[in-house]
Biopython code that builds the backbone (N, CA, C, O; Angstrom):
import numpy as np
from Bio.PDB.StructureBuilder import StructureBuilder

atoms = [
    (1, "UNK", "N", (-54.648, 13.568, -0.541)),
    (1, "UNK", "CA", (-53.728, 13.786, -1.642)),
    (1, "UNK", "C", (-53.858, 12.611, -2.616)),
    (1, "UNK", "O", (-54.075, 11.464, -2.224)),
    (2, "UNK", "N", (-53.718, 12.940, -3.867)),
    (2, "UNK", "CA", (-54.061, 12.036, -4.855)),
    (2, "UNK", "C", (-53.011, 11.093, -5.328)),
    (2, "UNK", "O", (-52.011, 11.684, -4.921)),
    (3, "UNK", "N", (-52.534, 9.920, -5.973)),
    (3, "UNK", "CA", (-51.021, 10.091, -6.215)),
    (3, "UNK", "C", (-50.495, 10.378, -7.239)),
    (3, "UNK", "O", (-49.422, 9.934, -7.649)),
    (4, "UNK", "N", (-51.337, 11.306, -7.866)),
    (4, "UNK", "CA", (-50.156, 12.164, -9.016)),
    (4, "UNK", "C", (-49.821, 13.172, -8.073)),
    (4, "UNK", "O", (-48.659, 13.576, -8.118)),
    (5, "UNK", "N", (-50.714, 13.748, -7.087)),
    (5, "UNK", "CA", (-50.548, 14.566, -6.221)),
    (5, "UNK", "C", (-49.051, 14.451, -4.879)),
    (5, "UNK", "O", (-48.558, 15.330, -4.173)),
    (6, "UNK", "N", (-48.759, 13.094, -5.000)),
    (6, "UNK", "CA", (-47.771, 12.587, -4.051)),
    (6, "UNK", "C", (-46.644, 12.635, -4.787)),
    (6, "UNK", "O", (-45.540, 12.951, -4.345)),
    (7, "UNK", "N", (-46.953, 12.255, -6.181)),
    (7, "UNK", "CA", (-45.711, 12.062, -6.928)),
    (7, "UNK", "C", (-44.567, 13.028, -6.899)),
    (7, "UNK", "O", (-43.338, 12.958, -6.870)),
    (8, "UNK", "N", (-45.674, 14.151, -6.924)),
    (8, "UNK", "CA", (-44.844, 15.740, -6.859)),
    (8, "UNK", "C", (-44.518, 16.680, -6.056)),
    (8, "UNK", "O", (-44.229, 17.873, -6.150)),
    (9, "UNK", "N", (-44.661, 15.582, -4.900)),
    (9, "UNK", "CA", (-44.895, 16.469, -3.377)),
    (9, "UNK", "C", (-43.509, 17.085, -3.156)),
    (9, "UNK", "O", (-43.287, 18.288, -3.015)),
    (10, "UNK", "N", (-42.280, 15.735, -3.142)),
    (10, "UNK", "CA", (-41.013, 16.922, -3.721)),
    (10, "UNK", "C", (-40.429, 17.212, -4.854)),
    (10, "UNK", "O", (-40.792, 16.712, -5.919)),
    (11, "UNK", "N", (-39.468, 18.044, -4.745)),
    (11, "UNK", "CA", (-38.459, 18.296, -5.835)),
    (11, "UNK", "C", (-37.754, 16.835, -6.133)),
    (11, "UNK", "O", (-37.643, 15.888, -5.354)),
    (12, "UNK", "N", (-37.348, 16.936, -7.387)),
    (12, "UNK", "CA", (-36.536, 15.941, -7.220)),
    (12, "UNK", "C", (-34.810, 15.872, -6.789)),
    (12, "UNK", "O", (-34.177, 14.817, -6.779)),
    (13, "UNK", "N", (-34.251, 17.162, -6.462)),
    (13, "UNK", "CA", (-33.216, 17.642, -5.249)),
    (13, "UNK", "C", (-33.716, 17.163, -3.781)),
    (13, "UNK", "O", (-32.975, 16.618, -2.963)),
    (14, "UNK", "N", (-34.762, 17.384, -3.625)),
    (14, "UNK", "CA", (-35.447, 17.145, -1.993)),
    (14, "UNK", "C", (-35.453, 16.227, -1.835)),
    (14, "UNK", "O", (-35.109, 15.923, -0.693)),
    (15, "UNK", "N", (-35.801, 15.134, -2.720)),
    (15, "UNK", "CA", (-35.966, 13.578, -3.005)),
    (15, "UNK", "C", (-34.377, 12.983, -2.659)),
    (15, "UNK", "O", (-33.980, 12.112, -1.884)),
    (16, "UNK", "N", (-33.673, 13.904, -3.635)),
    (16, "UNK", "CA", (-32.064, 13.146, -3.447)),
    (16, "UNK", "C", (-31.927, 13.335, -2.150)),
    (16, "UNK", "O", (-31.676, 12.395, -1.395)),
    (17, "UNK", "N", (-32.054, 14.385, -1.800)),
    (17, "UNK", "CA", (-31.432, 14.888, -0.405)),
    (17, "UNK", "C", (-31.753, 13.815, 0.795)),
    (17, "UNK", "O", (-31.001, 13.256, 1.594)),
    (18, "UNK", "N", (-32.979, 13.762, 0.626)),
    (18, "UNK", "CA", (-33.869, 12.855, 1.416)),
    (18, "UNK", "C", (-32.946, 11.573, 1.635)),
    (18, "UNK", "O", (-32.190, 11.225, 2.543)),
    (19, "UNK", "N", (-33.345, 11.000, 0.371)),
    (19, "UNK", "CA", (-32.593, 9.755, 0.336)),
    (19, "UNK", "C", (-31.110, 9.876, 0.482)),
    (19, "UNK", "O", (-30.686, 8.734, 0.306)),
    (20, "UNK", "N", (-30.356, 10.480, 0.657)),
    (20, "UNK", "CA", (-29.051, 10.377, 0.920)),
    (20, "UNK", "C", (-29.041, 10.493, 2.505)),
    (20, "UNK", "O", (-28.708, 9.538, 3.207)),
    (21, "UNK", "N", (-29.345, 11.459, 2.911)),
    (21, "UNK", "CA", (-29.865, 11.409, 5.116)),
    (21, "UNK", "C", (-30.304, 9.724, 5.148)),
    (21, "UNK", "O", (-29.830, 8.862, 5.887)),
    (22, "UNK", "N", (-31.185, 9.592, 4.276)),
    (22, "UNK", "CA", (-31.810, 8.448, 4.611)),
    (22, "UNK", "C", (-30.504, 6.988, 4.802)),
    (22, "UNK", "O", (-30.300, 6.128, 5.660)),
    (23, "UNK", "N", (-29.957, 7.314, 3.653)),
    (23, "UNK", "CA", (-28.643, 6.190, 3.223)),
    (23, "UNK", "C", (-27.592, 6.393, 4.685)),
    (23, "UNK", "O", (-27.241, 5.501, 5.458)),
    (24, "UNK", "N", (-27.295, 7.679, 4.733)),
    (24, "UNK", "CA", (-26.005, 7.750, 5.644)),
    (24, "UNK", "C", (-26.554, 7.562, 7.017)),
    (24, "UNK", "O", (-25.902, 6.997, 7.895)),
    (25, "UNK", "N", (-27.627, 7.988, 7.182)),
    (25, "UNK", "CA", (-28.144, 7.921, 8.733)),
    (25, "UNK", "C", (-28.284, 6.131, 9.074)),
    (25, "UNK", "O", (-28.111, 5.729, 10.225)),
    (26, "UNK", "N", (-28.672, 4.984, 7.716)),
    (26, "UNK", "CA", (-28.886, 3.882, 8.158)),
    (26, "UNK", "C", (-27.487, 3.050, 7.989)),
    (26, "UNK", "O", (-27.135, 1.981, 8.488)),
    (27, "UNK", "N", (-26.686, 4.134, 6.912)),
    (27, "UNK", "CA", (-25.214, 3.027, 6.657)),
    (27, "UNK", "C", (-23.833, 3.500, 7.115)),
    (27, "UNK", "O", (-22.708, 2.999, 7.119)),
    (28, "UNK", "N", (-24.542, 5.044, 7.625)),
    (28, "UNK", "CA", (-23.211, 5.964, 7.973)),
    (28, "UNK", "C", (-22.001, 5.906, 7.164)),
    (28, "UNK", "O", (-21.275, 4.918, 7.280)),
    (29, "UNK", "N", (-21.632, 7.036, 6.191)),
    (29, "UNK", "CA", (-21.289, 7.699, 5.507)),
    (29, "UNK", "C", (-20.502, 6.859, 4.595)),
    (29, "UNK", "O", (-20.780, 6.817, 3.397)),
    (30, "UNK", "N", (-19.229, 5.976, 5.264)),
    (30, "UNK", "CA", (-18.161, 5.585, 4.570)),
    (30, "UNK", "C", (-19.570, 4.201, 3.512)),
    (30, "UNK", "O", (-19.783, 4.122, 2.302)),
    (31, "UNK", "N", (-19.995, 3.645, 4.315)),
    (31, "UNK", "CA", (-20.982, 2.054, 3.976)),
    (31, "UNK", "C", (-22.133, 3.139, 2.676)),
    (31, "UNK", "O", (-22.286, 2.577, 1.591)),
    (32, "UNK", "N", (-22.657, 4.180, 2.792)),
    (32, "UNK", "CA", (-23.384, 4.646, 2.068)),
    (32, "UNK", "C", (-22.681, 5.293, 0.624)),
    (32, "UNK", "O", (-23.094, 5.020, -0.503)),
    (33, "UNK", "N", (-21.947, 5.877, 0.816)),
    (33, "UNK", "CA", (-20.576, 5.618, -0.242)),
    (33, "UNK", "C", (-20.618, 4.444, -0.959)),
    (33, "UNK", "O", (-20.994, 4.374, -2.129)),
    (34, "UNK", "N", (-20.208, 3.436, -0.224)),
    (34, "UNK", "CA", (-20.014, 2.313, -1.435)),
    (34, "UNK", "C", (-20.782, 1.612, -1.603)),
    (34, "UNK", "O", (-20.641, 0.513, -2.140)),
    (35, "UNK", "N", (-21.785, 2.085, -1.181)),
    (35, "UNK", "CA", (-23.100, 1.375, -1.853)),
    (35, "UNK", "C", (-23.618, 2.340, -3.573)),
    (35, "UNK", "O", (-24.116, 2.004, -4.647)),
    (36, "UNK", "N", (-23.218, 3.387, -3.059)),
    (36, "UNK", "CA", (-23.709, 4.226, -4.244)),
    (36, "UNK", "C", (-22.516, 4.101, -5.519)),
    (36, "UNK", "O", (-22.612, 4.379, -6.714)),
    (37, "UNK", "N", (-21.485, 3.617, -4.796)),
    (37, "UNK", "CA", (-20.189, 3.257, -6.098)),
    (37, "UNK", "C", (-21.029, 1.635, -6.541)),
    (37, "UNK", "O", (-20.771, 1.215, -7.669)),
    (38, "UNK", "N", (-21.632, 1.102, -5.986)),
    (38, "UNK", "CA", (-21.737, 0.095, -6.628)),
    (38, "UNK", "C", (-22.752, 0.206, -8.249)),
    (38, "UNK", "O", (-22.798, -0.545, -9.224)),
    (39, "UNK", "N", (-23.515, 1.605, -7.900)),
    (39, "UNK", "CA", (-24.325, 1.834, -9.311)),
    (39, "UNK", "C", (-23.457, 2.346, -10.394)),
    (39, "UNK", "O", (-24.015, 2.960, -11.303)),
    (40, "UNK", "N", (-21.916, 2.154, -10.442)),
    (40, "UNK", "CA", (-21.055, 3.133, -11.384)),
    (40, "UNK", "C", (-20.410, 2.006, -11.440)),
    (40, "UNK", "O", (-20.016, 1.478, -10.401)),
    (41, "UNK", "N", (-20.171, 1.388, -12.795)),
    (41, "UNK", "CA", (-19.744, 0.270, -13.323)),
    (41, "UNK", "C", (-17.656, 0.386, -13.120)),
    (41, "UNK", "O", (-16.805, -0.470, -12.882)),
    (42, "UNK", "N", (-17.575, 2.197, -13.423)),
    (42, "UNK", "CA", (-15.976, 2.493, -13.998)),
    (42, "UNK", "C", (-15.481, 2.030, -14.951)),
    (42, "UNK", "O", (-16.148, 1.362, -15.740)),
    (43, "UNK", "N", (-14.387, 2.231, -15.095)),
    (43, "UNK", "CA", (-13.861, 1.552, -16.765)),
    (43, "UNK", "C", (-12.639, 0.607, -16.392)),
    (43, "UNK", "O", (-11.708, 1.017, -15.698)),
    (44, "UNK", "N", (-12.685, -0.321, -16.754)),
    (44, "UNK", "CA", (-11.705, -1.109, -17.309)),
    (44, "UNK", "C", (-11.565, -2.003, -16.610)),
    (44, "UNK", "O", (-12.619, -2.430, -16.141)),
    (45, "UNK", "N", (-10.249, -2.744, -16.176)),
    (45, "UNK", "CA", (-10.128, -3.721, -15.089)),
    (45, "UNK", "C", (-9.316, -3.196, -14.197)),
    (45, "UNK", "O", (-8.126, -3.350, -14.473)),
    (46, "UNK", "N", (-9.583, -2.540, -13.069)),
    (46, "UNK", "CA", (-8.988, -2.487, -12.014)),
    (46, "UNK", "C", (-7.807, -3.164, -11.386)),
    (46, "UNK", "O", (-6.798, -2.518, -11.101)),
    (47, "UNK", "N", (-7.930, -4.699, -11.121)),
    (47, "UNK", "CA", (-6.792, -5.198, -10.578)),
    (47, "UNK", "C", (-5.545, -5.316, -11.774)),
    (47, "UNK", "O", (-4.336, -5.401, -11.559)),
    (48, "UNK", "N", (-6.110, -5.296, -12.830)),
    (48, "UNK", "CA", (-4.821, -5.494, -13.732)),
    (48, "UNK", "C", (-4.242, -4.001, -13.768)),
    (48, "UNK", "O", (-3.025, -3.832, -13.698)),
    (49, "UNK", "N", (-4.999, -3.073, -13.863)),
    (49, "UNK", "CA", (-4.913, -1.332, -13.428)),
    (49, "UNK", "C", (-3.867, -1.313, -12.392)),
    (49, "UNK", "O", (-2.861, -0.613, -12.502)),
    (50, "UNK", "N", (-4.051, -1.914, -11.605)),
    (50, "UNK", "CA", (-3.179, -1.974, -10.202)),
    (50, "UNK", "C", (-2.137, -2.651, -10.484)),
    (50, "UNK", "O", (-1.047, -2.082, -10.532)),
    (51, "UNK", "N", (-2.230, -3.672, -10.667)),
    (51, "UNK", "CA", (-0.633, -4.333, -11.234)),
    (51, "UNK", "C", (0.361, -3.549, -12.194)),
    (51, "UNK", "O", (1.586, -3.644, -12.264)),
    (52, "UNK", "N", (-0.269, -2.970, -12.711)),
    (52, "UNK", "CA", (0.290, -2.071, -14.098)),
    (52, "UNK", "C", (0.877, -1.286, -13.154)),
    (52, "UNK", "O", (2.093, -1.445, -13.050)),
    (53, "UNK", "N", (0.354, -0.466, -12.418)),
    (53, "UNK", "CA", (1.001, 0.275, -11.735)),
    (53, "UNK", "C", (1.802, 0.588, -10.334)),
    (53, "UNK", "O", (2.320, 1.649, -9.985)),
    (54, "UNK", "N", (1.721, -1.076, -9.417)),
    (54, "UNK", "CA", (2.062, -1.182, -8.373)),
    (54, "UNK", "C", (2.991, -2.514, -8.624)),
    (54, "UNK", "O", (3.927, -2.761, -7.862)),
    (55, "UNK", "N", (2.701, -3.278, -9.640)),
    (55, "UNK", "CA", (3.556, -4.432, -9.833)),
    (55, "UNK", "C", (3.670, -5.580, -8.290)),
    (55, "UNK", "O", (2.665, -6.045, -7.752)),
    (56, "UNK", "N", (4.814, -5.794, -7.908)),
    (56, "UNK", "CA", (4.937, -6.750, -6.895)),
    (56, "UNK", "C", (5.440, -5.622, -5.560)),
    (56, "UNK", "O", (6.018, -6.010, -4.545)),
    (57, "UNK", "N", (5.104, -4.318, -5.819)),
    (57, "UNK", "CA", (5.530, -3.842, -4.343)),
    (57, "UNK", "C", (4.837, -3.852, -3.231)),
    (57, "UNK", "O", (3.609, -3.921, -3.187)),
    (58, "UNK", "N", (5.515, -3.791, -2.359)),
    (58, "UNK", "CA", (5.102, -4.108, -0.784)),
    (58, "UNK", "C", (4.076, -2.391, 0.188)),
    (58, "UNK", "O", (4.558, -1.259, 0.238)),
    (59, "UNK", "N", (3.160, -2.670, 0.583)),
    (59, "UNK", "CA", (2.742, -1.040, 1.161)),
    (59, "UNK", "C", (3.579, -0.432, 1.813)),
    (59, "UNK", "O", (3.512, 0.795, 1.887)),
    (60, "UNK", "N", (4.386, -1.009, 2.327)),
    (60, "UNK", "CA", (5.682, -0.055, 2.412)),
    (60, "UNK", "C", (6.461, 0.676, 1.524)),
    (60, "UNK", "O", (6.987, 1.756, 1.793)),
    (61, "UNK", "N", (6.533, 0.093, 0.482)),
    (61, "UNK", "CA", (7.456, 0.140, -0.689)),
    (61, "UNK", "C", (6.700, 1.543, -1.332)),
    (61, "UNK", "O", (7.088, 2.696, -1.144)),
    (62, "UNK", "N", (5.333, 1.056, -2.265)),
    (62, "UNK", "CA", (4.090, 2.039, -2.118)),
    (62, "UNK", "C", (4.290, 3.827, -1.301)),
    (62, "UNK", "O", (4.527, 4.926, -1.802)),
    (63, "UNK", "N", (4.095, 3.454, -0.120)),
    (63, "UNK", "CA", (4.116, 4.562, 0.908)),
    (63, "UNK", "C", (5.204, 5.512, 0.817)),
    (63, "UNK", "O", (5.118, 6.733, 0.687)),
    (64, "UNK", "N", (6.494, 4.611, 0.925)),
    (64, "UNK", "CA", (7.517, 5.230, 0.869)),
    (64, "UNK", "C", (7.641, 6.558, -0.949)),
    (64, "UNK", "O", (7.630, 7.788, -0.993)),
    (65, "UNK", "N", (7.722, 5.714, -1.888)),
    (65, "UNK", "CA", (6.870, 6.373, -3.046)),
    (65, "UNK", "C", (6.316, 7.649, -3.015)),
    (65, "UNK", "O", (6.939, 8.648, -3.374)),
    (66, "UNK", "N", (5.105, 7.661, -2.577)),
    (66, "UNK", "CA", (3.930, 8.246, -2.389)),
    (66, "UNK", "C", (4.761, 9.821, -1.327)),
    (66, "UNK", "O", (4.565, 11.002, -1.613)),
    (67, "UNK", "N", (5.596, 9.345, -0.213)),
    (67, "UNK", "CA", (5.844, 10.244, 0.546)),
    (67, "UNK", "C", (7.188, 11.287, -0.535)),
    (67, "UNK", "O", (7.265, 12.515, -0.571)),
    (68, "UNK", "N", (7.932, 10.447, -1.165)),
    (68, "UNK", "CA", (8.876, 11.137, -2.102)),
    (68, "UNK", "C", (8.072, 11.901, -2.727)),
    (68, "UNK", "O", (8.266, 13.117, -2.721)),
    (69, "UNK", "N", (7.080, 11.377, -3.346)),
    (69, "UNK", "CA", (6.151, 12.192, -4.474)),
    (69, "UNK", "C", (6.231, 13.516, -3.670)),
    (69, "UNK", "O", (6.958, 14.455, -3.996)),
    (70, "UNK", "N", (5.150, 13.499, -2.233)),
    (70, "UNK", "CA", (4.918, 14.291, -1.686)),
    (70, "UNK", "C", (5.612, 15.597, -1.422)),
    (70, "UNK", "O", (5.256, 16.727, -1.757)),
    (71, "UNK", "N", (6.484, 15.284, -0.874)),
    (71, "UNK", "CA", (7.599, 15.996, -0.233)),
    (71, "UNK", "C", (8.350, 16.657, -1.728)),
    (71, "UNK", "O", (8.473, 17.881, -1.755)),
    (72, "UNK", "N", (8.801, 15.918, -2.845)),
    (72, "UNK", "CA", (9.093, 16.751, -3.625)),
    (72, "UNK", "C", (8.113, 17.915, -4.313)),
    (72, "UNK", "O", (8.426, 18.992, -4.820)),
    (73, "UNK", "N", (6.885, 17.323, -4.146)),
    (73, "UNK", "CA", (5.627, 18.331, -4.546)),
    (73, "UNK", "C", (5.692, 19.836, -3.789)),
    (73, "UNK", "O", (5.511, 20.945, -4.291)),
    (74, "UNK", "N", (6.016, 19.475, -2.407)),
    (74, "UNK", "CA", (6.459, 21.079, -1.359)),
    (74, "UNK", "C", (6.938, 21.653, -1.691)),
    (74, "UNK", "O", (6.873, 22.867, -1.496)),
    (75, "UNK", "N", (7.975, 20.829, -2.648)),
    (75, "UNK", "CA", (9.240, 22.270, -2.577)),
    (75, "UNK", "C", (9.175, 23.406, -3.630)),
    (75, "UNK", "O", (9.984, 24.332, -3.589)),
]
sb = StructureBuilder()
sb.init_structure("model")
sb.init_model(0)
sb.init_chain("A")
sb.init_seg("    ")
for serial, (resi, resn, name, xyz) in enumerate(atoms, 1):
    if name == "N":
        sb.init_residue(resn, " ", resi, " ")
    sb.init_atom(name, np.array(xyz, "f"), 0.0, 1.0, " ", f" {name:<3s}", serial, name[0])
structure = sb.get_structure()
């Protein structure tokens, strides 16, 4: 095989595919994830993002929140 001939041996779906088995099988799933978030810059500043919206509360405080949300969402 030549290597223009290699170049095209797969799709470039087959290629992703490939390489993603390849990623999760060596970093297992959650570690291959954030390796691939690391090529996505996102927008803005995050921790100030978080302050804006969590301020000085406690993960309890948070949770508790989150479960009101919830529970009123059921009804």
């Amino acid at each position: 095989m030549t290597l223009v001939d290699q170049r095209f041996a797969r799709s470039e779906m087959s290629l992703r595919e490939a390489g993603f088995t390849a990623l999760i099988q060596s970093l297992g799933y959650a570690d291959a994830l954030r390796f691939l978030a690391q090529f996505n810059p996102g927008q803005g500043d995050y921790v100030k993002r978080q302050d804006q919206i969590f301020g000085d509360a406690s993960v309890d405080e948070i949770y508790k929140q989150a479960q009101k949300h919830w529970e009123r969402r059921g009804d």
